[in-house]
C-alpha positions as CSV (number, residue, x, y, z in Angstrom):
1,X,-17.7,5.2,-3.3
2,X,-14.6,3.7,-5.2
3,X,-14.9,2.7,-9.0
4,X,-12.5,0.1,-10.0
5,X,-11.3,0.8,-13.9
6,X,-8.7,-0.7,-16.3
7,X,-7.7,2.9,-16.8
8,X,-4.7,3.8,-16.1
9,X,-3.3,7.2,-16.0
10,X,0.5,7.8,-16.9
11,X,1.3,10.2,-13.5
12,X,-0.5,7.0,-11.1
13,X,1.0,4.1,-9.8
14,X,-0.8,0.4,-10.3
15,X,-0.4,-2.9,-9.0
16,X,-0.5,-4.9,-12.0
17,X,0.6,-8.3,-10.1
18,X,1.8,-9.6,-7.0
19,X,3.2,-13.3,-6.0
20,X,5.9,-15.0,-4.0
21,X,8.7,-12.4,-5.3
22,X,6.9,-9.5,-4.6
23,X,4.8,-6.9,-6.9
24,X,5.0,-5.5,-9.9
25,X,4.1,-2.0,-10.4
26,X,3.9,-0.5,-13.4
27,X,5.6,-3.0,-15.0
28,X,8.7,-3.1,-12.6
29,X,8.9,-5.7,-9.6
30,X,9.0,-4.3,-6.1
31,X,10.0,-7.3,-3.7
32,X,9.1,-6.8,-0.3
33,X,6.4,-5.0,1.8
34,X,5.8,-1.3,0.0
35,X,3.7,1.9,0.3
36,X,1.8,2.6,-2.8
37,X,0.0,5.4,-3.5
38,X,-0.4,8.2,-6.4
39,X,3.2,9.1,-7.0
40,X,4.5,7.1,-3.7
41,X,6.1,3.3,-3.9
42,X,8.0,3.2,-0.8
43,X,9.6,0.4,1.0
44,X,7.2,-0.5,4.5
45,X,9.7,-1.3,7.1
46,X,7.8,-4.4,8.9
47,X,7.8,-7.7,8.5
48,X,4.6,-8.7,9.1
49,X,1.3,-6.5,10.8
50,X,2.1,-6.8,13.7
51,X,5.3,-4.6,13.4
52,X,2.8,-1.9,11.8
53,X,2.5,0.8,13.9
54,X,1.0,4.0,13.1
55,X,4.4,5.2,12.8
56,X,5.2,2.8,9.5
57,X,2.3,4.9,7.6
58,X,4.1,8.1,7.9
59,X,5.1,8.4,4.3
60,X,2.0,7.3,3.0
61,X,0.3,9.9,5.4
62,X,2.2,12.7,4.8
63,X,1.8,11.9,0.7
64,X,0.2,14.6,-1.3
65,X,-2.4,11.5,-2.0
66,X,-6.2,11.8,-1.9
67,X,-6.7,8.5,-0.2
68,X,-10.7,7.1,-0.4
69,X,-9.4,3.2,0.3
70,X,-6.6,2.0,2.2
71,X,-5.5,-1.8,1.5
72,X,-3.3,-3.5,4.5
73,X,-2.0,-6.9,3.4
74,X,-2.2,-9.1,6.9
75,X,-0.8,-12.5,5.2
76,X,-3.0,-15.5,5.9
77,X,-5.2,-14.9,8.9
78,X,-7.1,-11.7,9.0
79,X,-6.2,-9.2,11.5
80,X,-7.3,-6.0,12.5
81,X,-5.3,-2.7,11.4
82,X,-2.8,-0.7,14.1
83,X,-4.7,1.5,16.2
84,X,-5.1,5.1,15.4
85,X,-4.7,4.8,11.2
86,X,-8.6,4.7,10.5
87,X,-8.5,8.1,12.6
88,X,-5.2,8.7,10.8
């Protein structure tokens, strides 16, 4: 089960907005598609979902990063995520 909270712990990483320009983390804006995890904002090398291939997840992966829910932007139309990350 995930519990949504305003808290926000000083060593963790938060999306406090997103828009046209990009997001804003923390308080600093991060334009273009990123990895974001506990202690992780990384730049995601695609340019839309279908150039996400298992591969592009290898920094999040390989974080030291408990993760319990995975969010994959897909833009307007909903699409299923790259094979293999689920078992990932």
């Amino acid at each position: 089960m995930v519990h949504l909270t305003d808290e926000r712990p000083a060593d963790s990483s938060y999306i406090d907005g997103y828009g046209p320009d990009g997001f804003r983390i923390a308080g600093v804006l991060h334009a273009g598609p990123l990895l974001v995890a506990s202690g992780l904002i990384a730049p995601w090398p695609v340019s839309g979902l279908a150039d996400a291939a298992l591969g592009t997840f290898d920094p999040l992966l390989a974080s030291d990063a408990a993760l319990e829910l995975l969010i994959v932007g897909c833009g307007a139309r909903l699409a299923p995520p790259p094979k293999g990350l689920s078992a990932a």
